[in-house]
N, C-alpha and C positions, 0 to 999 in steps of 0.2 A: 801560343795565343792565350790570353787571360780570359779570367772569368769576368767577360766586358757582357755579355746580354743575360746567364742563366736566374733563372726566376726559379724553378725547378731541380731538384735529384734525383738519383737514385732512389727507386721505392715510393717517390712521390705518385702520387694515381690521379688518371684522369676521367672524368665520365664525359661520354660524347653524347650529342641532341638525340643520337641513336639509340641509346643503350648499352652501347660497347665504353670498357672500364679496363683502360690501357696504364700499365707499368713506365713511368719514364725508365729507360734502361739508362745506367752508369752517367757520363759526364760531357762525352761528347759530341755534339749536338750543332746542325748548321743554324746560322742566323737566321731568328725570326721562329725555330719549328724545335721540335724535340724527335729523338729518334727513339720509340716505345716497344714493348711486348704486349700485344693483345691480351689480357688475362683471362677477364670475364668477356660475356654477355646474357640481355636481358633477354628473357625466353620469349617475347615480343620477337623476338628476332632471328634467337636462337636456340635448339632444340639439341640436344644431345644423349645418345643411349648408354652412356658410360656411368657406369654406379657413384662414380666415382665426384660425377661434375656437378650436381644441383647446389646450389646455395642461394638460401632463403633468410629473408628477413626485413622487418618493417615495410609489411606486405608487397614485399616485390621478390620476384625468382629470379635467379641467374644461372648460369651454369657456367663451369670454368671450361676453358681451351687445355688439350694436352696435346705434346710434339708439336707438330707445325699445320694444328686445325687453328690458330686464330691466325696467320699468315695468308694462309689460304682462303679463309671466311671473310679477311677484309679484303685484300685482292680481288674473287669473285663482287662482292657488294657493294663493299665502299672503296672504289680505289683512288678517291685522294686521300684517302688516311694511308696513300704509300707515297714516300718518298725518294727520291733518286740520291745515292751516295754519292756523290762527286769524287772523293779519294779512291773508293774501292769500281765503281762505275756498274752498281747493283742498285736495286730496289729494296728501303727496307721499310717498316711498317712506322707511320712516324705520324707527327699530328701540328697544325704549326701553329703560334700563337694566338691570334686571329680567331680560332676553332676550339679556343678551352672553353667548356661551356661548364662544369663543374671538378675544383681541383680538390680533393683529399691529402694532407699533410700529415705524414706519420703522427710527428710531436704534436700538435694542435689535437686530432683524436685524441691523443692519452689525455693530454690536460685535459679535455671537454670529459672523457670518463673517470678522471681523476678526482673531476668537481662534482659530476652530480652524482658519485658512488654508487655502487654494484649495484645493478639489476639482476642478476641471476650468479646461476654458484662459478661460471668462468670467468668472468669479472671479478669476485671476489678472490678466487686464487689468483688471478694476474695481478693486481693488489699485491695480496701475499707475496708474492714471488720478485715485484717490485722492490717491495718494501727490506724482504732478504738482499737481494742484490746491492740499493742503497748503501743499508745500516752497515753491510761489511765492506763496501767499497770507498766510502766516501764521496761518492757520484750524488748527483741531484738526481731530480726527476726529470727534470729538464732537459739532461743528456740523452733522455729516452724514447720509444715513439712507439707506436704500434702498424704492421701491416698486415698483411692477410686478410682475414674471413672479419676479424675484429676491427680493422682500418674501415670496414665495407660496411658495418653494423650488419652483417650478415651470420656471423659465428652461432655456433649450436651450439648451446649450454654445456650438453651432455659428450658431444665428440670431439669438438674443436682442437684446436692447440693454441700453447700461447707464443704470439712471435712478437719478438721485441726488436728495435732498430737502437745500437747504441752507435752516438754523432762522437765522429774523431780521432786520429790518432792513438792520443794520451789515455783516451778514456776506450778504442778498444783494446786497447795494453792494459789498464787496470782493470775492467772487468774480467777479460781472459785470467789474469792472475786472480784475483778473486774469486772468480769458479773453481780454477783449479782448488785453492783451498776447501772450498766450502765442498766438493765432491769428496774430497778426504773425510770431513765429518759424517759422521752417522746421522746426528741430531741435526745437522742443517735442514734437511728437508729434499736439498738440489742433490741427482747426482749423475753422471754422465752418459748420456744414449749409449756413446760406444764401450763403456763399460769390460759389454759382456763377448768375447769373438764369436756369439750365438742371435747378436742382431741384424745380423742379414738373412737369417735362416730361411729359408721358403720367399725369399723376395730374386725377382728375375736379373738375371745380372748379365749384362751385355758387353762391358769394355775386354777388350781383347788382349791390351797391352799393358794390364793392371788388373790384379788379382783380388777377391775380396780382403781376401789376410792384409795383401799394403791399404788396402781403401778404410780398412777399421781402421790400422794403425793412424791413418792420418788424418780421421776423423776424430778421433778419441786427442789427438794433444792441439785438438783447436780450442779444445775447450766451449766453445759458442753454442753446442748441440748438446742438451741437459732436458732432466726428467723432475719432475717435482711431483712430488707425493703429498700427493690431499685427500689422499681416502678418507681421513679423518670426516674431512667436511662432506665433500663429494662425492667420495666414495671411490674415487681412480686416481691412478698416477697419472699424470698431463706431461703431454712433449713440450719446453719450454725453449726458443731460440735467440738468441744473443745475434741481429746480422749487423755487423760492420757499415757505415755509413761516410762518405767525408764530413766532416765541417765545412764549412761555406768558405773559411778562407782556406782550405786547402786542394781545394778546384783549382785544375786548369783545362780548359777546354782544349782539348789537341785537335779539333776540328778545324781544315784548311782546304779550300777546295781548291788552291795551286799544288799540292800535294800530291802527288800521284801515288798508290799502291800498286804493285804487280805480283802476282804471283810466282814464286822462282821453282815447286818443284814440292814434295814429298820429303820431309827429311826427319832426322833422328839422331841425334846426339847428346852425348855427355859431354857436363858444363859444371863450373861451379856458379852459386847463386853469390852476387854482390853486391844486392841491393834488394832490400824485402817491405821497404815502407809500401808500397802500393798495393803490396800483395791480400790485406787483408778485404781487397773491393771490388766491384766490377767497374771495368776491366783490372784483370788483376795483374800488375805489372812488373817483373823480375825482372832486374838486370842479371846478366851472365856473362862469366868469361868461356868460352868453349873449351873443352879440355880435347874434346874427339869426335869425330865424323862418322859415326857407325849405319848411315844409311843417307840417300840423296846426294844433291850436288854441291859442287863444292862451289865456291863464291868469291869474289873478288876484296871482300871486305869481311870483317867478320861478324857475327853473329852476338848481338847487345844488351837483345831484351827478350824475354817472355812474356806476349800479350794476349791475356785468355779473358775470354768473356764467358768460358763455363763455372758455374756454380759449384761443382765438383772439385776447384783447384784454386777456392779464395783459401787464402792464408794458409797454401798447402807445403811451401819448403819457406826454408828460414837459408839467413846471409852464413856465409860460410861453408853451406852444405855441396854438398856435390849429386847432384841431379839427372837423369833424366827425361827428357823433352822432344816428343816427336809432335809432329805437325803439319799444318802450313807455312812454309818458309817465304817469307814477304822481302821485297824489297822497297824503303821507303824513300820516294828523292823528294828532296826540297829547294827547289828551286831558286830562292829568294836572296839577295844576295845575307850575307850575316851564319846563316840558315847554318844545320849540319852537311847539307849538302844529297851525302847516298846513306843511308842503312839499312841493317836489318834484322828482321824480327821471325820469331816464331810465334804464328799466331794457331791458340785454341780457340773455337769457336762453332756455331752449328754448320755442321759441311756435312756430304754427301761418306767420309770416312770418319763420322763422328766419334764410335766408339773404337778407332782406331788409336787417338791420343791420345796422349800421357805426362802426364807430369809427377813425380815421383824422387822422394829423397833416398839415394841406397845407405840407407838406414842399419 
């Protein structure tokens, strides 16, 4: 199915009449509506005791959702901002066009703080750190965008981070190599979160089937998760992040509501990866050829793709590798005449055995 109605991306943000300030999630999306992550809400609305959630700015408060508190807070309050998945036959949190009432666009933010330049000292190093990435990539600015606390004009000077959205293929292949360099230097300024095997230290760790040691490793050669040093100006190192974006021509909306998904079972197996373009997005999509069945059932067809919508396994194996991959084991029919007919997938995604899967290269 092509990209025939999206108006909207990944990362793009929406503000409801509410106060609630939902993430479009990844690409695909039923006619007419978007399928979203509840991010924020306005403390009009919403209240939370976590240190962690307040964000303030241009005199309005917000507090962010963690785990599946904004699921739940629009469910109870607002439950048309839930929608029915026809494929999967679940309810997911979604907003339809009809009901945009204010949309925030990564790119569109940076240009607007591009032009009327820095107000405060994170602004200026997001600049800086721009401006490095640019001059050694040959990228525009224009391939760039901002989300988070800074898309929201919410960010705090003094703690913030800077998060960057770079659009495309091409350009997330040359920025990656370009970090890569620039963390080499000393004098760059940039150098890489995973660096050290001591940046998980005292942080709580829950995956069961993936150990901190594979999770640096496979965070450290994405490249995308970098630290930039502005003590000079500022006075602190800032977390600075590179996320992955499509381009507008390279959407394809895979939503089809004659499609059926069904769940087939628990499974785990090694596979080689033979196909990594999708890999750097949500949903992140590998092709695989199965090497071995080391857990679940077995299938009448074989096993095609890796389709995860966790955060944790954008651009986490590359084509060639030999992988890893336990799950939900889905199978997809498509009915239509032309169509592929049966397949199926291993799907990551938020479930009831979340920190049960894995996706891992044996490295």
């Amino acid at each position: 199915m092509a990209n025939n109605h999206l108006k909207l991306r990944d990362r793009d943000s929406v503000l409801t009449q509410e106060g609630v300030l939902f993430r479009i999630f990844g690409y695909n999306h039923p006619p007419n509506a978007y399928i979203c992550d509840a991010e924020y809400a306005s403390n009009k609305i919403f209240q939370s005791t976590d240190h962690r959630a307040p964000r303030e700015g241009k005199n309005s408060l917000f507090y962010k959702f963690y785990n599946d508190e904004g699921i739940k807070f629009i469910a109870k309050k607002y439950p048309h901002y839930m929608f029915f998945h026809e494929m999967l036959g679940l309810e997911f949190v979604g907003i339809a066009e009809k009901d945009l009432y204010k949309v925030h666009k990564p790119q569109e933010r940076l240009i607007e703080l591009l032009n009327q330049g820095p107000t405060d000292e994170l602004l200026a190093a997001m600049e800086r750190t721009l401006k490095i990435a640019t001059d050694n990539s040959g990228l525009s600015p224009k391939d760039f965008g901002v989300f988070g606390s800074m898309l929201h004009a919410f960010h705090h000077p003094k703690y913030s981070d800077i998060d960057f959205t770079i659009y495309g293929k091409e350009q997330n292949a040359k920025i990656c190599q370009t970090l890569q360099e620039l963390y080499k230097d000393p004098q760059s300024g940039l150098s890489n979160e995973f660096a050290s095997d001591k940046v998980m230290e005292g942080k709580r760790w829950l995956f069961t089937n993936f150990d901190v040691k594979d999770f640096i490793w496979h965070q450290r050669r994405k490249q995308i998760y970098g630290f930039y040093d502005d003590r000079k100006k500022s006075g602190r190192v800032i977390k600075a992040e590179f996320e992955p974006v499509k381009a507008w021509s390279e959407i394809t909306n895979e939503y089809n509501a004659r499609h059926y998904i069904t769940k087939r079972g628990w499974t785990k197996i090694k596979a080689r990866v033979t196909t990594d373009d999708d890999g750097p997005f949500i949903p992140s999509v590998y092709g695989i050829e199965p090497l071995e069945i080391l857990e679940g059932p077995q299938v009448a067809g074989e096993v095609t793709r890796v389709f995860s919508y966790m955060e944790e396994f954008r651009q986490q194996v590359h084509k060639d590798e030999v992988v890893i991959v336990e799950g939900n084991l889905e199978e997809i029919q498509t009915p239509e005449p032309g169509a592929e007919g049966c397949f199926y997938q291993i799907t990551l995604t938020y479930c009831p055995r979340y920190y049960d899967q894995v996706l891992k290269t044996l490295h």
